[in-house]
Backbone bond lengths (Angstrom), bond angles and torsions (degrees), N, CA, C in turn:
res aa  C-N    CA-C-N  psi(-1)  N-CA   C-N-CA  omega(-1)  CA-C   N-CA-C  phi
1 X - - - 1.443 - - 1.525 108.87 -
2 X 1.567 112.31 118.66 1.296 106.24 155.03 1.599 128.04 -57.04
3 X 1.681 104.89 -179.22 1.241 112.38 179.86 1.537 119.76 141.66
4 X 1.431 106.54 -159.70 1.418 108.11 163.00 1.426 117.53 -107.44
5 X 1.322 127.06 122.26 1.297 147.40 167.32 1.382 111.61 -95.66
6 X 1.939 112.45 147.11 1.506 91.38 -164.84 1.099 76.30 -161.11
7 X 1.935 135.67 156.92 1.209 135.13 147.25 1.498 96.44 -160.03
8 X 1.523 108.50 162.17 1.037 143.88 -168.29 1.796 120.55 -115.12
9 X 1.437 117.85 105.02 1.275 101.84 -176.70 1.574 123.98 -125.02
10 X 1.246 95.89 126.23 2.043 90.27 -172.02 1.322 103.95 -88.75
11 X 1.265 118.49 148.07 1.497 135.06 -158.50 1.728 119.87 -125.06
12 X 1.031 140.00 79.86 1.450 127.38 -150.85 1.286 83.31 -118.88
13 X 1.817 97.22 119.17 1.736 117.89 174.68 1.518 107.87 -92.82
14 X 1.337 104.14 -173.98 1.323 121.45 161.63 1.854 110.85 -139.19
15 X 0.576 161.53 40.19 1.290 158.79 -114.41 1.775 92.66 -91.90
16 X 0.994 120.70 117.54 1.697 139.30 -150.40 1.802 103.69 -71.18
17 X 1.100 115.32 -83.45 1.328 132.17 170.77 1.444 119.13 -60.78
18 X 0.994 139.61 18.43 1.716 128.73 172.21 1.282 96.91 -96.85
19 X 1.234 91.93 141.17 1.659 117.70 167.55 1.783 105.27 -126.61
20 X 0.924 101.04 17.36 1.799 77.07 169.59 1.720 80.86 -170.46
21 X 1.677 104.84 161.11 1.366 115.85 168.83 1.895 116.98 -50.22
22 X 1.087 110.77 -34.21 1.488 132.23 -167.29 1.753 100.82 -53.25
23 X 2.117 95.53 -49.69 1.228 106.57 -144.25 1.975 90.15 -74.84
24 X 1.708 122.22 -28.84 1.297 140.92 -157.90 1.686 95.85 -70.07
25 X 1.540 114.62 -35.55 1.629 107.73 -155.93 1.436 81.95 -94.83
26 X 1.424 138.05 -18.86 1.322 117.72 164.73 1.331 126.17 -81.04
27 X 1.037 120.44 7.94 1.509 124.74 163.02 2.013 97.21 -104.26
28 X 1.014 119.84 -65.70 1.523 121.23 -167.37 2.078 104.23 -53.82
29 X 1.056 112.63 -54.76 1.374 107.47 -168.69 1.947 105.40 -61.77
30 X 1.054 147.13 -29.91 1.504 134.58 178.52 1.728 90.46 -88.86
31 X 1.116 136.95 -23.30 1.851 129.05 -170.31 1.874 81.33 -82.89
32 X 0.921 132.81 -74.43 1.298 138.18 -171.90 2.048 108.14 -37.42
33 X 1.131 108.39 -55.15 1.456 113.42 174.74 1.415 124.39 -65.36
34 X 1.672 102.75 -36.02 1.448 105.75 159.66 1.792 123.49 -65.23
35 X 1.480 88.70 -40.28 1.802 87.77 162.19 1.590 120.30 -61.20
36 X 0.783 115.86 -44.60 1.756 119.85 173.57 1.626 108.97 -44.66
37 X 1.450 118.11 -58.11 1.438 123.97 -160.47 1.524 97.08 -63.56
38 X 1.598 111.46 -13.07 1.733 104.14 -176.77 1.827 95.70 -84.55
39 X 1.235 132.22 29.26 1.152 136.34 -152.50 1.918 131.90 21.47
40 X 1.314 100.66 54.71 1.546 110.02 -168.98 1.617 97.28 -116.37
41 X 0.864 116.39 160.66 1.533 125.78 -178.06 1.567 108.95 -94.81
42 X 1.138 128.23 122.55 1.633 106.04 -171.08 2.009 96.52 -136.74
43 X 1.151 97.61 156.04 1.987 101.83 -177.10 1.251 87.93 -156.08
44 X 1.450 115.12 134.59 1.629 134.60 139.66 1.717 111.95 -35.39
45 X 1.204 151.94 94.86 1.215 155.48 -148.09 1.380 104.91 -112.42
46 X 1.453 135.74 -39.42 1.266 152.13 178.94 1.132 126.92 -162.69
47 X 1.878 125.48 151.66 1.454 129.17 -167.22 1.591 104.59 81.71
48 X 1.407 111.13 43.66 1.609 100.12 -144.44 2.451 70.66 -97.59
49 X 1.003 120.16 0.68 1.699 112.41 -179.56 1.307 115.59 -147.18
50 X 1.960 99.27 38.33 1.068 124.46 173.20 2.066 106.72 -101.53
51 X 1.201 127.77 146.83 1.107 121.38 177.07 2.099 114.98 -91.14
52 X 1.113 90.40 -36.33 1.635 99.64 -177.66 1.365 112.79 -94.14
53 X 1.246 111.62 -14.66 1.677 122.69 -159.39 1.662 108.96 -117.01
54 X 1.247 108.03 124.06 2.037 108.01 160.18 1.641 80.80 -158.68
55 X 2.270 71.56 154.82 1.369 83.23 178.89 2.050 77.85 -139.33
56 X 1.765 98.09 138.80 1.306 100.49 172.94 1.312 108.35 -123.73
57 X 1.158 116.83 147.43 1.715 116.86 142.83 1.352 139.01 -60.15
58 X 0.944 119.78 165.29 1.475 135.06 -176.39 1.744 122.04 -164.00
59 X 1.591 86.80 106.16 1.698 84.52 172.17 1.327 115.18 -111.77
60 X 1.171 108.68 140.65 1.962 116.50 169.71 1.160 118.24 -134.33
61 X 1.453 117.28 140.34 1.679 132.93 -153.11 1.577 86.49 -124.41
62 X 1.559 103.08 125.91 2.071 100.29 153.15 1.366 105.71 -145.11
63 X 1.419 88.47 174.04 2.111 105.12 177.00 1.638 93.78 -49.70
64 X 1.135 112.43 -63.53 1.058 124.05 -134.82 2.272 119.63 -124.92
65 X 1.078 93.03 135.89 1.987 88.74 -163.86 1.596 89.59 -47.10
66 X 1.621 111.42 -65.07 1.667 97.88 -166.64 1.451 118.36 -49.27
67 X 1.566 142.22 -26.16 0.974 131.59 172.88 1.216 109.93 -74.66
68 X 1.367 147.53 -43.51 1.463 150.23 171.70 1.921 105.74 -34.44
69 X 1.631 86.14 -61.63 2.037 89.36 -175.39 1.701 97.25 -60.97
70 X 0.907 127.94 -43.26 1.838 119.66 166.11 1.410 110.59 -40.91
71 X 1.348 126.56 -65.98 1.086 104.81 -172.93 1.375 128.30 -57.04
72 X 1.655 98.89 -38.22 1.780 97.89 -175.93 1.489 94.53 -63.60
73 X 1.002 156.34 -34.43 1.431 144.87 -130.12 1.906 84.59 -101.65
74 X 0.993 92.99 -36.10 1.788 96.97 177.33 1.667 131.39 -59.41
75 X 1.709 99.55 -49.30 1.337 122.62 148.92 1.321 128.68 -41.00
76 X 1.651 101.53 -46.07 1.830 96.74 169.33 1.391 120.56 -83.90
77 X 1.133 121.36 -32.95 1.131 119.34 179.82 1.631 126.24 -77.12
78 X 1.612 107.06 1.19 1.161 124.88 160.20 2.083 106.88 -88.53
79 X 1.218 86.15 -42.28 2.155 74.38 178.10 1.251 100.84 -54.51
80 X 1.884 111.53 -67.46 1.819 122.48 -161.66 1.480 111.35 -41.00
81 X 1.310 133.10 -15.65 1.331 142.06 -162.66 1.254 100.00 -102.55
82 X 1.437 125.43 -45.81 1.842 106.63 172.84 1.460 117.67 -64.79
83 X 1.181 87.93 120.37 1.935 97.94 157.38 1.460 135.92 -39.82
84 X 1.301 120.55 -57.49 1.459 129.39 130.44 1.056 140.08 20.32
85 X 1.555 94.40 -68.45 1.563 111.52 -160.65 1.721 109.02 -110.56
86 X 1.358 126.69 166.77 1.088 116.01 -174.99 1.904 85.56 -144.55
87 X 1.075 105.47 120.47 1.559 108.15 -173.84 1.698 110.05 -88.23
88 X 1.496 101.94 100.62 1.587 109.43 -171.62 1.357 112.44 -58.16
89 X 1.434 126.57 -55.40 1.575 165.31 -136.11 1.318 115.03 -148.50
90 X 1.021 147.14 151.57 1.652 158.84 51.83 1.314 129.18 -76.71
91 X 1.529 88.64 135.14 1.386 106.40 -176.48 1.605 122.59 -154.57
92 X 1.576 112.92 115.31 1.484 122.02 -128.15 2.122 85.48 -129.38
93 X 1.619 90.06 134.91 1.766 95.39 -175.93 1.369 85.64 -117.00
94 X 0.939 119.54 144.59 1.312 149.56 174.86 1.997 112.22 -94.74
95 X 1.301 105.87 90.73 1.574 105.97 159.78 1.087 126.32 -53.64
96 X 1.297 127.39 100.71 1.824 144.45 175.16 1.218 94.04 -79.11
97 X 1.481 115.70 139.81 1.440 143.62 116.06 1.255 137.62 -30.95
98 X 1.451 124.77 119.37 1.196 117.66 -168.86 1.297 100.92 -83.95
């Protein structure tokens, strides 16, 4: 079934090596931009004056459910792959149709 497909995913990092806020937005701002180019909308949501800690969102819209579970499956497998990062959490809401 076509349509609109939609979910929402909260992301709680650990980002290993930062010692200062400085060192966190240089790891989060190119992981965040690389998330974008997968065309998803992504924001730092909380831990935003934490040094080891962010937690972002991520929303993604498709035609279709199987393309939606692609993207999330895409999204993670873009965090699990940085070195960096240590993926505490995901946790993904699902937009229903009325």
């Amino acid at each position: 079934m076509s349509g609109l497909h939609a979910a929402a995913l909260r992301i709680e990092l650990h980002i290993n090596e930062s010692q200062s806020l400085k060192a966190k937005r240089a790891v989060l701002r190119p992981l965040i931009s690389r998330l974008e180019k997968m065309r998803v909308a992504v924001s730092e949501v909380d831990h935003q004056d934490a040094w080891q800690f962010a937690t972002i969102g991520v929303a993604v819209v498709a035609p279709q459910r199987r393309r939606l579970d692609e993207m999330i499956e895409s999204v993670k497998r873009a965090l699990y792959a940085d070195p960096r990062l240590e993926v505490v959490e995901v946790s993904v809401s699902h937009l229903e149709k009325p």
